[in-house]
C-alpha positions as CSV (number, residue, x, y, z in Angstrom):
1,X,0.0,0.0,0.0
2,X,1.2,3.7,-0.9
3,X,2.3,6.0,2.2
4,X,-0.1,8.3,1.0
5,X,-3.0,5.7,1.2
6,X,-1.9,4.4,4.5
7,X,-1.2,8.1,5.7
8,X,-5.4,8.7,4.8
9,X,-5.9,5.2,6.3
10,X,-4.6,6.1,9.6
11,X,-6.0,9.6,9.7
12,X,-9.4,8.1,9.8
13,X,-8.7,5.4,12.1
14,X,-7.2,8.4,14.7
15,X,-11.1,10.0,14.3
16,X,-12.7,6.5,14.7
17,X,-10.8,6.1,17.5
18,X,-11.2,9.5,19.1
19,X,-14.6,9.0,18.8
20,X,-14.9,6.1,20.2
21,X,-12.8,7.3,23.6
22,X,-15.1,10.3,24.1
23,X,-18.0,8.5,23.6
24,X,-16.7,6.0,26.1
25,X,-15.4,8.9,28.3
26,X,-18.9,10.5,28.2
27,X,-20.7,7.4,29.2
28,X,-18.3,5.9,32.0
29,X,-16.7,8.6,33.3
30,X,-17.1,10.8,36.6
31,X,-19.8,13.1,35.6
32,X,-21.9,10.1,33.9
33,X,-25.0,10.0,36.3
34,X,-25.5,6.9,38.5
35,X,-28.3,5.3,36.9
36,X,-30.1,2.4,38.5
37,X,-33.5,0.1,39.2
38,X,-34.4,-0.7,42.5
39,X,-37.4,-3.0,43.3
40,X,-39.9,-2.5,45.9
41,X,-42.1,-5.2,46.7
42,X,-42.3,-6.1,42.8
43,X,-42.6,-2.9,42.0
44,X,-39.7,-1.3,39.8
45,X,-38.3,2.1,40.5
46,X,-36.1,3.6,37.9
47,X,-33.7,6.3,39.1
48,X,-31.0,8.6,37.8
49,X,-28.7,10.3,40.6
50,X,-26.9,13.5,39.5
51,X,-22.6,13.4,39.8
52,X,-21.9,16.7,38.0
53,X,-24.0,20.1,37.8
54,X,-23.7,23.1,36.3
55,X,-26.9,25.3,37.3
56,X,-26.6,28.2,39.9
57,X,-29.2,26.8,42.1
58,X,-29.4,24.1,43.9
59,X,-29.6,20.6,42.1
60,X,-32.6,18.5,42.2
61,X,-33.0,14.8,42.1
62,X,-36.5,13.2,41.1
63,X,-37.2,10.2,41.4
64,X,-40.8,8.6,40.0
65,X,-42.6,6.8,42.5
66,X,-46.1,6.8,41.5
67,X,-47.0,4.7,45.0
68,X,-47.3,7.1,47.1
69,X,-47.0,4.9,50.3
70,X,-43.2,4.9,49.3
71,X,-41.6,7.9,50.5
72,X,-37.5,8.5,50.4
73,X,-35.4,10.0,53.2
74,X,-31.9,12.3,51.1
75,X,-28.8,12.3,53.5
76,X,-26.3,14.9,52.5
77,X,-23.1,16.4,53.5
78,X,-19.7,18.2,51.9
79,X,-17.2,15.9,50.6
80,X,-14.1,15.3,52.6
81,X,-15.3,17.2,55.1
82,X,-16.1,17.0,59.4
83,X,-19.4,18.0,58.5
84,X,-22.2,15.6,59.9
85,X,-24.5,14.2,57.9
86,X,-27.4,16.7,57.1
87,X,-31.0,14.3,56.8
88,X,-34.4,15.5,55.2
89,X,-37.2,13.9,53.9
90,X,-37.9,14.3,50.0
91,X,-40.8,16.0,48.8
92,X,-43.7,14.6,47.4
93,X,-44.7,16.1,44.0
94,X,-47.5,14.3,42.5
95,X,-46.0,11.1,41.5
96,X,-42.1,12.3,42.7
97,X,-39.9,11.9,45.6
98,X,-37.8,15.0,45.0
99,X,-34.4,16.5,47.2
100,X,-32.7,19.1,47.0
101,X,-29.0,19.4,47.3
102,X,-27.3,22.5,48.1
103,X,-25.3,24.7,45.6
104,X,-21.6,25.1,46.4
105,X,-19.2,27.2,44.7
106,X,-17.2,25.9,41.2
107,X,-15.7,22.6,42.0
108,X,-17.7,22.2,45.5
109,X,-18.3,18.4,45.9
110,X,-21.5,17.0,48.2
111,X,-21.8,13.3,49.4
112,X,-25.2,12.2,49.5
113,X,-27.3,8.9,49.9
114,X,-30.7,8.1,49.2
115,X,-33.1,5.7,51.0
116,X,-36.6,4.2,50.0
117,X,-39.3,3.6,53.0
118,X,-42.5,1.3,52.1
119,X,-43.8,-0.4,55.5
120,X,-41.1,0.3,57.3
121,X,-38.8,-1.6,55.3
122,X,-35.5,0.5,53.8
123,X,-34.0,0.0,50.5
124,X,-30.7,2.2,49.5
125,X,-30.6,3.1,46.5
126,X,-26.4,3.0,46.3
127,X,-24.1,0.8,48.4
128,X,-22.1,4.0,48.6
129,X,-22.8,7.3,48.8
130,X,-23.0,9.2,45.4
131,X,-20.7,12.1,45.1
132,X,-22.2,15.4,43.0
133,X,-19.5,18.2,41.7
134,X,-20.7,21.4,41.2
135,X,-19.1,22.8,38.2
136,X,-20.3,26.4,38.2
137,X,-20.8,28.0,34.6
138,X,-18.1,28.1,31.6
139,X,-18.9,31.0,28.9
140,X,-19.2,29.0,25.5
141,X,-15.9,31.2,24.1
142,X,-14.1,29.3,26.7
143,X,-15.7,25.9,26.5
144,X,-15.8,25.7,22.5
145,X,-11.9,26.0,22.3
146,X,-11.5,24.2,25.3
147,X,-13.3,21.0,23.8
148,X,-11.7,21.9,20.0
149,X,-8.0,21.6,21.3
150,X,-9.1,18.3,23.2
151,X,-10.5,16.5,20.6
152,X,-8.0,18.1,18.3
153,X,-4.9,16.8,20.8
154,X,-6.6,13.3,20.9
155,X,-6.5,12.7,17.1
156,X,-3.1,14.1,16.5
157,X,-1.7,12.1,19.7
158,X,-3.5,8.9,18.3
159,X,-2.0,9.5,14.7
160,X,1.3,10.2,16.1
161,X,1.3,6.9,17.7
162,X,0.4,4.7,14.7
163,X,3.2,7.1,12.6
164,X,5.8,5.8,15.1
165,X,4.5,2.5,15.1
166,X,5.2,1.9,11.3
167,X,8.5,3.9,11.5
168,X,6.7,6.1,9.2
169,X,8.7,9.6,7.3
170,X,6.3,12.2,9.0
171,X,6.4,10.2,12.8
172,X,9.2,13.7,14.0
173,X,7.3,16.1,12.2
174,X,4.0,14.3,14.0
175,X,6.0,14.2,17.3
176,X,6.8,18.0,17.2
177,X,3.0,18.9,16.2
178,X,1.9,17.2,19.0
């Protein structure tokens, strides 16, 4: 095969596997929400619990429970903090359990749990507590570069790689770009 073929060759296979990273990166990482059924005397309860948040008010977790002789108890505090553990009761809205957890400042972090109640039995919904960070907001002429470099870095670093790998002409050149 040509240089110049296998040149185009590996320029898309950088972008395939770019792609591929960030979609995985997206969907593991540690802002992907914990997402989760719990079941409730045969009754399944689907529920999403935030890790990242970028409003400027509090964050709100909803959780449908349409039977309302469910009702949830949120337990809250800062992460790595000596704070004690803050406990309310979530609110009732219609067929929702809803809790509110308190805004902190850019890159404030909050441990919180959430537990289920039917007939006196408890069911957590995590193992561990679920940890939120609040990210604060990022004007887009920031966060547009910001992801452009990124994703620009990623398939140049990739490319880079597969150019040293074949001991190809351009893998210095590649090197220096990158």
């Amino acid at each position: 095969m040509k240089y110049k073929n296998k040149s185009l060759l590996f320029w898309i296979l950088s972008i395939i596997f770019m792609l591929t990273v960030a979609i995985y990166q997206k969907t593991t990482g540690p802002t992907y929400p914990v997402i989760g059924i719990i079941n409730i005397e045969k009754q399944s309860i689907k529920y999403k619990l935030l890790r990242s948040y970028g409003g400027d008010d509090d964050a709100k977790i909803e959780i449908k429970i349409p039977d309302t002789s469910v009702n949830g108890v949120f337990k809250y505090k800062r992460f790595k903090s000596f704070d004690e553990w803050t406990e309310k009761i979530m609110i009732r809205e219609g067929e929702n359990l809803i809790a509110f957890i308190p805004h902190q400042p850019p890159a404030g972090k909050v441990m919180y749990e959430i537990s289920l109640n039917k007939n006196g039995k408890i069911y957590k919904l995590t193992d561990k507590p679920v940890i939120i960070r609040f990210k604060g907001h990022v004007p887009l002429y920031i966060l547009l570069p910001h992801i452009f470099f990124m994703f620009i870095a990623m398939v140049f670093s990739i490319r880079t790689g597969l150019e040293v790998i074949i001991k190809g002409k351009n893998a210095y050149n590649y090197t220096l770009i990158t």
